[in-house]
C-alpha positions as MATLAB code, in Angstrom:
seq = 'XXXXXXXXXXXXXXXXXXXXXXXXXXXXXXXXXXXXXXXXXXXXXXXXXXXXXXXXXXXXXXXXXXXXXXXXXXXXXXXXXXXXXXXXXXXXXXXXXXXXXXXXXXXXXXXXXXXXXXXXXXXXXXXXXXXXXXXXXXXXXXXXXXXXXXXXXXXXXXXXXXXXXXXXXXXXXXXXXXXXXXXXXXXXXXXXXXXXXXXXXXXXXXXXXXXXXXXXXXXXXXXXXXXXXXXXXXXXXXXXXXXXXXXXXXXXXXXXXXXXXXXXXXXXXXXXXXXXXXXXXXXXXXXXXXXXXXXXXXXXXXXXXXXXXXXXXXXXXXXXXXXXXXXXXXXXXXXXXXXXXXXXXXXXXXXXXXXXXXXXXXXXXXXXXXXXXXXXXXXXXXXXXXXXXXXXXXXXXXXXXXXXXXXXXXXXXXXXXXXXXXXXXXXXXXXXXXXXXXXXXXXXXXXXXXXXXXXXXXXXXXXXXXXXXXXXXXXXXXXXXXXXXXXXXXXXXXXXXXXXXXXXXXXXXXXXXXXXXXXXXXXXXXXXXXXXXXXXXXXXXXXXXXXXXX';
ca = [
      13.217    6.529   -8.790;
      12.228    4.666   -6.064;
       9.632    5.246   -3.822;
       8.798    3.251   -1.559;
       3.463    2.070    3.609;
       5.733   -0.932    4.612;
       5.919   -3.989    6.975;
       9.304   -2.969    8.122;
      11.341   -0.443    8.914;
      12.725    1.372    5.856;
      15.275    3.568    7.040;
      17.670    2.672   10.116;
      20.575    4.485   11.252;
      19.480    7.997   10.821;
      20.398   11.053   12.702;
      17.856   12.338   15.556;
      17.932   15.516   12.873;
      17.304   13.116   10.033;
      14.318   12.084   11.289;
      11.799   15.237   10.882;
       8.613   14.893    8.869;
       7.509   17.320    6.721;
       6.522   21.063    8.128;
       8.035   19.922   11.863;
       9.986   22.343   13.506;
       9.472   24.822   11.010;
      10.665   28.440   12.349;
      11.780   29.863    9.183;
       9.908   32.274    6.842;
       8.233   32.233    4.008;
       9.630   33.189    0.539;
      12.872   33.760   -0.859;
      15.702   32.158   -3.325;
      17.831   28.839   -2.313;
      20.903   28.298   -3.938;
      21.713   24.348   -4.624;
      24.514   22.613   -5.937;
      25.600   19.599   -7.311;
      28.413   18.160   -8.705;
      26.452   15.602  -11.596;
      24.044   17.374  -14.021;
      20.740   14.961  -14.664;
      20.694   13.189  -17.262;
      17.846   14.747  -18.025;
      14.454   16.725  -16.782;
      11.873   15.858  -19.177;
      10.081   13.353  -17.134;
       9.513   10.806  -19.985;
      13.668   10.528  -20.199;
      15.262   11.520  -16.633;
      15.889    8.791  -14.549;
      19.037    9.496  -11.920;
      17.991   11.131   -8.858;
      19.678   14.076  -10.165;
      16.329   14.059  -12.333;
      13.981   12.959   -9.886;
      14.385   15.791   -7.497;
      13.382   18.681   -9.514;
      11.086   16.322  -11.482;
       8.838   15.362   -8.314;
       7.862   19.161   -7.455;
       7.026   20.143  -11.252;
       5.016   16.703  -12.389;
       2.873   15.423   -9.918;
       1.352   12.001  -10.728;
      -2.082   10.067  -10.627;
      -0.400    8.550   -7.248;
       2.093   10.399   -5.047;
       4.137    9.710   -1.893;
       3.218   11.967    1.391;
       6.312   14.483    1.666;
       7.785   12.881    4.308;
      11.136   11.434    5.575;
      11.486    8.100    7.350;
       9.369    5.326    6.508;
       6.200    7.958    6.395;
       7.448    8.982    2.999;
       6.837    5.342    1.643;
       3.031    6.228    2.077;
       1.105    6.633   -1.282;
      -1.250    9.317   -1.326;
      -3.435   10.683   -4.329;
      -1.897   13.196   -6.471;
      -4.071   14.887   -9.390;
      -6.540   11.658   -9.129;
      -8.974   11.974   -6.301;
      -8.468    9.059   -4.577;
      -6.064    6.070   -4.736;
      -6.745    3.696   -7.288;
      -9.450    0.722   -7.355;
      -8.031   -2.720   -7.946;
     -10.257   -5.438   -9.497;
     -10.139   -8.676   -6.910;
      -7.973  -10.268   -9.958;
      -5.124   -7.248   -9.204;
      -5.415   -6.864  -13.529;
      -7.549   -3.390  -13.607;
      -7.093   -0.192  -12.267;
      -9.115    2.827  -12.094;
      -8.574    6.407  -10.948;
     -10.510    9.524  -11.267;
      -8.618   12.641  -12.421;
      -9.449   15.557  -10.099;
     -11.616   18.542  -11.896;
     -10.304   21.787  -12.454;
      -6.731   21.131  -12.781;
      -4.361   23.116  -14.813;
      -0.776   23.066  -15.635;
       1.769   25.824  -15.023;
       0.928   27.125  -18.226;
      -2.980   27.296  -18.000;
      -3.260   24.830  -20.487;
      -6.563   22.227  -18.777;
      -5.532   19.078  -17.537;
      -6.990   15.857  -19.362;
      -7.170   12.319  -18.910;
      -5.821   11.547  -22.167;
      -2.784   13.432  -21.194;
      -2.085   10.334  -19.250;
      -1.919    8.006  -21.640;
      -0.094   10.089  -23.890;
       2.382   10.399  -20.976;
       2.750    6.599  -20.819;
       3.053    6.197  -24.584;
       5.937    9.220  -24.475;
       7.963    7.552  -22.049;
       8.093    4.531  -24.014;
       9.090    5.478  -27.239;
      11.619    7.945  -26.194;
      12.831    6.028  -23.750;
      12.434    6.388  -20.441;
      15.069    4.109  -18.444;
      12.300    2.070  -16.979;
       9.883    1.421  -19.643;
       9.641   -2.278  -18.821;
       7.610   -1.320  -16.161;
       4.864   -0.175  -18.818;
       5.660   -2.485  -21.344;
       5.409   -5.394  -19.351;
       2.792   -4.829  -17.499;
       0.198   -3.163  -19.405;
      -1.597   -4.762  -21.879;
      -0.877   -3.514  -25.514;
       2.231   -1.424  -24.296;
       4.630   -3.770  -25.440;
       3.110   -3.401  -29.067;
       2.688    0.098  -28.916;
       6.717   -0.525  -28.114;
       7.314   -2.267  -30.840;
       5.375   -0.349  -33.443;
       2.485   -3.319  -34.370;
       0.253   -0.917  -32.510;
      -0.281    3.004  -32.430;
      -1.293    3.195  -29.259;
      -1.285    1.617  -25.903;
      -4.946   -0.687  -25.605;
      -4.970   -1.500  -22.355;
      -5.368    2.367  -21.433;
      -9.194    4.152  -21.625;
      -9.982    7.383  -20.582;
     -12.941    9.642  -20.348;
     -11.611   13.424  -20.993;
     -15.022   14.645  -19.928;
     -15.391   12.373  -16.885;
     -11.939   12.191  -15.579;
     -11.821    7.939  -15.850;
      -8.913    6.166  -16.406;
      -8.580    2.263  -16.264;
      -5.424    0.173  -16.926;
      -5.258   -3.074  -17.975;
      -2.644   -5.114  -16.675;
      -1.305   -8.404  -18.717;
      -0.700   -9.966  -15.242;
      -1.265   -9.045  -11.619;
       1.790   -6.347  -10.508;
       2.279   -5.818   -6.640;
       4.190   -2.616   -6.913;
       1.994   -1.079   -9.873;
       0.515    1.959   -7.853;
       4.649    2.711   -6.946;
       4.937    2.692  -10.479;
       1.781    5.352  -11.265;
       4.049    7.363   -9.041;
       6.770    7.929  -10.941;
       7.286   11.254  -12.494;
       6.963    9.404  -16.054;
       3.453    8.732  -15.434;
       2.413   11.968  -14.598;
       0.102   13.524  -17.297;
       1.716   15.932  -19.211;
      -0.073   18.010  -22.739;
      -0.504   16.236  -25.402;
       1.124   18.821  -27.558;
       4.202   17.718  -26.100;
       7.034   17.058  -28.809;
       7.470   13.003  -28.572;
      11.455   13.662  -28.230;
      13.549   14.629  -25.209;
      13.257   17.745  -24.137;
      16.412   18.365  -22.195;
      16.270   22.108  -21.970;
      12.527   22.667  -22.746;
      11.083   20.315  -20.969;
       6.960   19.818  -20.852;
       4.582   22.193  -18.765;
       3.472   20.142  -15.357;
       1.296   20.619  -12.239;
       3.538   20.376   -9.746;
       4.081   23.084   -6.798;
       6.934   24.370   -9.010;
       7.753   25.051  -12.637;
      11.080   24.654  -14.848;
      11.928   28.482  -16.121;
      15.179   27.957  -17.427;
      17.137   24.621  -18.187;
      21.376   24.959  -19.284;
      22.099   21.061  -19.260;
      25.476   20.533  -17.344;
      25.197   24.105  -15.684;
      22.119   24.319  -13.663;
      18.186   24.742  -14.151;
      16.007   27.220  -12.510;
      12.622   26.646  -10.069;
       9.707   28.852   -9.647;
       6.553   28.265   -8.062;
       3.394   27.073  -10.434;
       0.806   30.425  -10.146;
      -1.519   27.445  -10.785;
      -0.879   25.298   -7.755;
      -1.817   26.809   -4.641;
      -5.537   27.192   -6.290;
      -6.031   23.568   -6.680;
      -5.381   22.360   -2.777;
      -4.397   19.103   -3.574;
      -3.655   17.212    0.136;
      -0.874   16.162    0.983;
       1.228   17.928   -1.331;
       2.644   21.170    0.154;
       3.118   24.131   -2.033;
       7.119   24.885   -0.860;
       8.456   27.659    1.378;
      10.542   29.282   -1.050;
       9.724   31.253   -4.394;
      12.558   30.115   -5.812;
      15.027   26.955   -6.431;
      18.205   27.900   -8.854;
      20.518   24.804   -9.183;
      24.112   25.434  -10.238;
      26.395   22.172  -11.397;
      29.772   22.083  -10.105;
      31.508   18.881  -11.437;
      34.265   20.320   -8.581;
      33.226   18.159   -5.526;
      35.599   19.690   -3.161;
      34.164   23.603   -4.939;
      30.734   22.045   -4.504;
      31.570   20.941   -0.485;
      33.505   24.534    0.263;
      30.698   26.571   -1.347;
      28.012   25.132    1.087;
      30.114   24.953    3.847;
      31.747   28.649    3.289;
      27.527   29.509    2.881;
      28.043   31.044   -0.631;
      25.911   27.793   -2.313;
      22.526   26.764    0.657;
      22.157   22.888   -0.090;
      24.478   19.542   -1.364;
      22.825   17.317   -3.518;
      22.649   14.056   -1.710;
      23.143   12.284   -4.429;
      26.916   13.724   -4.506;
      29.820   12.461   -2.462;
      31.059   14.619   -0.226;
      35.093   14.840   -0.788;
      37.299   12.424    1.383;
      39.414   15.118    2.330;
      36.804   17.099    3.887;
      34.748   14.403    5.728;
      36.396   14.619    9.225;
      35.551   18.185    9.305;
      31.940   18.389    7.921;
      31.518   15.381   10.687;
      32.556   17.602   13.934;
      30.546   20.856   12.527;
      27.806   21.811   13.579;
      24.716   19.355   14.307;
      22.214   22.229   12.263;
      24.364   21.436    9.148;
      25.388   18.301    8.390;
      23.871   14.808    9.274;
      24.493   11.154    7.282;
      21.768    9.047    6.605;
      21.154    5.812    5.464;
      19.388    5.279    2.474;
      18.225    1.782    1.167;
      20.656    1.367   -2.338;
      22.912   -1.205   -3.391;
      26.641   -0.501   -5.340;
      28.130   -3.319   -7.084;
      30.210   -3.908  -10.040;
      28.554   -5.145  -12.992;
      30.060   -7.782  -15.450;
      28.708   -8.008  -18.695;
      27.657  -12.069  -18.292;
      27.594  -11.989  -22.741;
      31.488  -11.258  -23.076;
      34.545  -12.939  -21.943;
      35.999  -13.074  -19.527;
      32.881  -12.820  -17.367;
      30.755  -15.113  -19.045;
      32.465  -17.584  -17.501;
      31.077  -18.136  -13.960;
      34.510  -18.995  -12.487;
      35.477  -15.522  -12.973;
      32.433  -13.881  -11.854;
      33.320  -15.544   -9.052;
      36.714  -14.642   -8.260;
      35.722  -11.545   -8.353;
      33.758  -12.011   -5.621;
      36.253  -13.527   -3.959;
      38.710  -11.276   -4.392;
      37.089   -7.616   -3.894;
      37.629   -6.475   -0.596;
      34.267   -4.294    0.341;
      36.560   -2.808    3.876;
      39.110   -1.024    1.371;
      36.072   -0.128   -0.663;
      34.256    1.486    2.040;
      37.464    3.324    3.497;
      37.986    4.558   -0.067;
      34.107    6.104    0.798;
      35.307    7.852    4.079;
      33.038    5.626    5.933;
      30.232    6.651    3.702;
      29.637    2.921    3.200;
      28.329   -0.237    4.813;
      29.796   -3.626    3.220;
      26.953   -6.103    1.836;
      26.618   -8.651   -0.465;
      23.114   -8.988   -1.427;
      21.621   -7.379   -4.065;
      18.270   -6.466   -2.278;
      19.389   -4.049    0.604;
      18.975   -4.772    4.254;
      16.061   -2.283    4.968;
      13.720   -4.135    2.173;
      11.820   -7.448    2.882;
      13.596   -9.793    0.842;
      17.278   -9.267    2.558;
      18.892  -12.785    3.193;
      20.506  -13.065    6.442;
      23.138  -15.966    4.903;
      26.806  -16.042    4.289;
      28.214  -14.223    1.776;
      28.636  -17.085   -1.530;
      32.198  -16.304   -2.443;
      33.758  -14.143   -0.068;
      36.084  -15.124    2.935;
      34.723  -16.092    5.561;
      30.736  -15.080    4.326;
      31.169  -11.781    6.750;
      31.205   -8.899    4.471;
      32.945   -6.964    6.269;
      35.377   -9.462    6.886;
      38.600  -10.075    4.469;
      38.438  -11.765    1.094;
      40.284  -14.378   -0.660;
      42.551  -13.787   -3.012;
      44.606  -16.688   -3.406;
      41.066  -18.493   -4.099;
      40.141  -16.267   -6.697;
      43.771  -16.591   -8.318;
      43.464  -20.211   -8.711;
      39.669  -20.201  -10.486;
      40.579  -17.424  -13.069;
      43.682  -19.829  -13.824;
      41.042  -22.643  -14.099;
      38.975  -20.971  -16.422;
      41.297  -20.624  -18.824;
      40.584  -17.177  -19.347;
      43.655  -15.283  -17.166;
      45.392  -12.239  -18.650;
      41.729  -11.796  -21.173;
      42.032   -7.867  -21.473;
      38.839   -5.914  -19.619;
      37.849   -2.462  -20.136;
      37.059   -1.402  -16.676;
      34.333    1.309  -16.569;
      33.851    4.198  -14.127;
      33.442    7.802  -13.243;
      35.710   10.449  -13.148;
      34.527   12.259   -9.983;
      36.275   11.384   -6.349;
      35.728    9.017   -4.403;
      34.325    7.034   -7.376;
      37.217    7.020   -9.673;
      39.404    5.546   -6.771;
      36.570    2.322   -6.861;
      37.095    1.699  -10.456;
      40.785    2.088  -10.156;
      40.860   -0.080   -7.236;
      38.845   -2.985   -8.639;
      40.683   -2.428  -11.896;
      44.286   -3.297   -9.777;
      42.040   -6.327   -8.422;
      41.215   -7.991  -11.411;
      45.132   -7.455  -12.425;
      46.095   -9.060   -9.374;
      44.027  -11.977   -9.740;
      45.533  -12.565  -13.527;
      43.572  -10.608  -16.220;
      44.466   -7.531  -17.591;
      42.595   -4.718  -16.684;
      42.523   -0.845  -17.438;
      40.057    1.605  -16.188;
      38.072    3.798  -18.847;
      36.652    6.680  -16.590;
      33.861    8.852  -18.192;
      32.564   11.753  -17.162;
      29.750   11.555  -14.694;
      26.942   13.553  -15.861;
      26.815   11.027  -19.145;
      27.890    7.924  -17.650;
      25.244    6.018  -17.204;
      23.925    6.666  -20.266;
      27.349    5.503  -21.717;
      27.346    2.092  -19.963;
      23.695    1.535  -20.958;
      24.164    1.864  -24.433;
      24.465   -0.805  -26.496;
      26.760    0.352  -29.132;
      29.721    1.252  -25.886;
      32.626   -0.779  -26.859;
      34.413   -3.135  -24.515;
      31.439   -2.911  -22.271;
      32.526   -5.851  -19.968;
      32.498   -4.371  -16.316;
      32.422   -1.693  -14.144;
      31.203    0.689  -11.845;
      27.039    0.837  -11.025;
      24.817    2.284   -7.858;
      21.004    1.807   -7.464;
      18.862    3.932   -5.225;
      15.274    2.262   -5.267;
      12.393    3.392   -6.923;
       9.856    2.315   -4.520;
      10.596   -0.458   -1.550;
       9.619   -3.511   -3.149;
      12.562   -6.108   -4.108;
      11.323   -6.229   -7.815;
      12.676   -2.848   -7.930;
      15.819   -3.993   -7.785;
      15.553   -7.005   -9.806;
      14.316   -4.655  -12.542;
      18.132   -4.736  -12.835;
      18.271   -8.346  -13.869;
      15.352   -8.756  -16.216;
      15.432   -9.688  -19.563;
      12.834   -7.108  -20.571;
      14.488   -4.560  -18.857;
      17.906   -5.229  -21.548;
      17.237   -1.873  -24.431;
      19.794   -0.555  -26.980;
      19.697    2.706  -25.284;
      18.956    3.744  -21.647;
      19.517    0.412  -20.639;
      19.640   -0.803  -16.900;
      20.507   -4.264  -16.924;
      24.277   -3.738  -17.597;
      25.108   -7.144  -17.154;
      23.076   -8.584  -19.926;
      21.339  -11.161  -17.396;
      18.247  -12.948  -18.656;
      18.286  -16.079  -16.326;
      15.409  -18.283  -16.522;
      14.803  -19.119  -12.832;
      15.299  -15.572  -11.917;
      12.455  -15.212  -14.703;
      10.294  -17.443  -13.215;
      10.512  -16.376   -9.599;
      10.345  -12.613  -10.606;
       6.988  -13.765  -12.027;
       5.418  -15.403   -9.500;
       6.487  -13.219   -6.623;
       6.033   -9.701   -8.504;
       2.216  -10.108   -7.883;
       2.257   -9.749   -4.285;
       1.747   -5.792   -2.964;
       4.089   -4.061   -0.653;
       1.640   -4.795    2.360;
       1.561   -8.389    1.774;
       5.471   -8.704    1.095;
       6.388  -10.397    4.515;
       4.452  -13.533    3.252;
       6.736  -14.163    0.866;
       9.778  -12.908    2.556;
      11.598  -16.198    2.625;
      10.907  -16.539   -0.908;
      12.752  -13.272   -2.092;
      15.532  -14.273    0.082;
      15.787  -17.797   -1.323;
      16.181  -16.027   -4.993;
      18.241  -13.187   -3.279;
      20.777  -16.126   -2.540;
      20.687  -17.884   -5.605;
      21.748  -14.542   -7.756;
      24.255  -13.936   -5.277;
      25.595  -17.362   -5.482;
      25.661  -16.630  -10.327;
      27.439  -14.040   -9.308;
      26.258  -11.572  -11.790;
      27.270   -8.703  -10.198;
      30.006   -7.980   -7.555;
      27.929   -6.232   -4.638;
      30.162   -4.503   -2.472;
      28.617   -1.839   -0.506;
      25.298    0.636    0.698;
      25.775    4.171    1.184;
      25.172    6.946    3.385;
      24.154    9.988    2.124;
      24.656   13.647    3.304;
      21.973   16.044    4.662;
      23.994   19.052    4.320;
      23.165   23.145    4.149;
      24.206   26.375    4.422;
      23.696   28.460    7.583;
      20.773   30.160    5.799;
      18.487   27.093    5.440;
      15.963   25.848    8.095;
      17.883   22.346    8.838;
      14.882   21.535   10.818;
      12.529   21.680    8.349;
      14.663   20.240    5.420;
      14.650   16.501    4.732;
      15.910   13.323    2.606;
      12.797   11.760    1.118;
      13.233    7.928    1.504;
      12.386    7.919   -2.623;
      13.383   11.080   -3.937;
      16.252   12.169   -1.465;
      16.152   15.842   -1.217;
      12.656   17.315   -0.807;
      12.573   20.735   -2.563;
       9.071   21.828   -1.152;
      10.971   21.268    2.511;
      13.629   24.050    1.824;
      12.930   26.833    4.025;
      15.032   30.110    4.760;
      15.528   31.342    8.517;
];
């Protein structure tokens, strides 16, 4: 998801051992079997559905795009490299046509050739089953949004050549952050025999340095490497240190902590949260086995702008006044920084303004609960009931039971509606959820460009399933801003810098969403793995061709 070479830094804060590119200080060996584990399942691993990191991790070592990032940590891993096309792609001086050349020779893990068509029937996939961020096809590419909507059978702004290796894309409009979005393991070509459903436990052949062998959704999936890999010597993409990757869910968090730390499980997925009660520990171990590190994501509380109470502005913004982000990040061990902006300080686009509704404007200062008192009473709305969403895993069921005593205290009436975490997100982004009005969401980026994060607040981007915009926002100015400022490439963002923070400001001050917080994330392993050597991507988080034995 996310995936991100930039004008600014992209990561700050890390750890001296954070801060290791790929294949540096390598002294382990070659070979062998690491044991991960995580606490949330993904949602899923065929490429054309996953979309939680949970997903992206295994899915960016088994399908490797047209365009991939250099395996990297720090802001080299923002750097898009060619992946099975030969070279990255050519623009047209209009920014509306793309072509790439597919690489000869290539074959996925099961021997079956690798075609240019497969791409487009990779694109075309995606959509109709869907894939989380479809938008990014259908609104960009021209004919995708018919192919969406069945007036067309296929996608006509896509031609390839199966016996040259040519494919162009047509865009509707010029899309800065395109070539991020050829990088996503939904756009990697995939056969064509492919069953157009998800594939949760079978999912499609790839060529990627590793292959799926066995999928148990909720319990764990297995890694081996592709026989067909090391062959093709694509750059830039290493082939992995280990043979094998076998991930085991533990919805357990503290099981899932003890088990690395006791060195019976090798790595925690960074996309968990490491229990409260273990933090001080884990923080005075060892340097070689556990670091935090910053990652660029934003948490907020969504509220569902197309049901009362919150489509009334006044309490959208009480809530803002009233959530305090210091309890929330406490509540985090310290595994938080308080913000208030949607777009996250480490992307160009970050407003450095007051916070619109919240004390002082300091987030990390107190809020204002008396204010927000007296504007739910003026809307009219106070003691509306609200089904508060969340997750059931620690600390993230104490956030949604903490904002749910918030919204009490400021005069509705509030109870929390925890859900599992391996199928929450796909609960809150269906339509058919009842009582969807607020709750608990996260974003880690998909590439480090601040559309990315409005993707979250377009209209387009609103589906009956697998749908990311959980508040229901389709503003017009946000609209027409999005518009005119998606055009401009990650190497030309700072020129419009002031522009993204101008619109940055204004959402803040609708107060869609209740942004409270970014997180750190832990780097943390056995005493088996090469800590040197393993690394947090700055899109993918953990890097699985990285792992390395001692």
């Amino acid at each position: 998801m996310l995936k991100r070479a930039r004008l600014v830094p992209l990561l700050v804060a890390l750890s001296a051992t954070a801060l290791v590119a790929a294949g540096c200080g390598s002294s382990g060996k070659e070979g062998g079997t690491v044991n991960l584990i995580g606490g949330t399942a993904p949602d899923s691993v065929d490429p054309g559905f996953g979309y939680t990191t949970q997903a992206l991790e295994p899915d960016q070592v088994v399908y490797t795009p047209l365009v991939a990032y250099a395996h990297a940590s720090g802001t080299a891993g923002t750097q898009l490299i060619p992946g099975l096309a030969k070279n990255l792609p050519t623009i047209s001086a209009d920014g509306k046509t793309y072509t790439l050349q597919l690489r000869p020779g290539l074959k996925y893990s099961n021997g079956t050739p690798v075609k240019a068509s497969d791409f487009t029937f990779a694109i075309e996939r995606s959509i109709k089953l869907p894939w989380g961020g479809k938008s990014f096809y259908t609104g960009n590419i021209v004919g995708a949004a018919d192919f969406d909507s069945g007036k067309a059978k296929s996608i006509s702004g896509i031609t390839t050549d199966d016996s040259t290796g040519t494919i162009t894309i047509k865009l509707t409009q010029p899309f800065g952050p395109f070539t991020n979005v050829l990088a996503y393991p939904s756009s990697a070509p995939i056969p064509s025999s492919t069953p157009i459903k998800n594939e949760p436990t079978n999912p499609p052949a790839g060529d990627g340095p590793f292959m799926f062998t066995s999928v148990s959704p909720n319990t764990g999936y297995t890694l081996k490497k592709n026989p067909n890999w090391a062959a093709q010597k694509i750059p830039g993409i290493p082939a992995g240190h280990v043979d094998t990757i076998d991930m085991k869910i533990n919805a357990n968090q503290v099981a899932e902590a003890q088990a690395v730390q006791n060195n019976t499980s090798d790595v925690f997925d960074p996309g968990d949260v490491i229990p409260p009660s273990m933090v001080a520990q884990l923080k005075s171990a060892a340097s070689d086995r556990f670091a935090a590190q910053t990652t660029p994501s934003t948490f907020y509380f969504y509220m569902n702008v197309k049901q009362k109470p919150f489509n009334s502005p006044l309490v959208r913004q009480a809530v803002n006044y009233a959530v305090d982000k210091n309890a929330l990040a406490k509540l985090d061990s310290g595994f938080m920084k308080p913000q208030c902006f949607f777009i996250p300080p480490e992307i160009v686009g970050h407003p450095n303004a007051p916070c619109p509704y919240y004390g002082s404007g300091d987030p990390t200062g107190p809020p204002n609960i008396a204010k927000a008192q007296a504007l739910v009473k003026q809307s009219g709305l106070a003691g509306t009931p609200v089904t508060v969403y969340g997750q059931n895993t620690d600390p993230r069921d104490k956030f949604v039971l903490y904002y749910a005593s918030v919204l009490n205290q400021i005069g509705l009436k509030a109870t929390p509606k925890l859900v599992a975490r391996p199928t929450y997100f796909q609960t809150i982004g269906n339509a058919k959820t009842p009582n969807n009005q607020t709750g608990f969401a996260d974003w880690l980026e998909d590439f480090p460009h601040p559309t990315d994060y409005y993707l979250l607040l377009n209209c387009a981007t609103i589906q009956p399933v697998n749908n990311q915009n959980f508040s229901q926002v389709c503003d017009p100015h946000i609209e027409q801003q999005t518009k005119a400022l998606n055009p401009v490439p990650q190497v030309k963002l700072q020129s419009v810098a002031s522009q993204w923070e101008a619109l940055d400001v204004y959402t803040a001050k609708q107060a869609y969403e209740n942004v409270w917080g970014e997180e750190l994330l832990p780097k943390f392993t056995s005493n088996r793995v090469n800590f040197s050597t393993y690394y947090l991507h700055p899109v993918y988080l953990a890097d699985f061709t990285s792992l390395q034995l001692k």
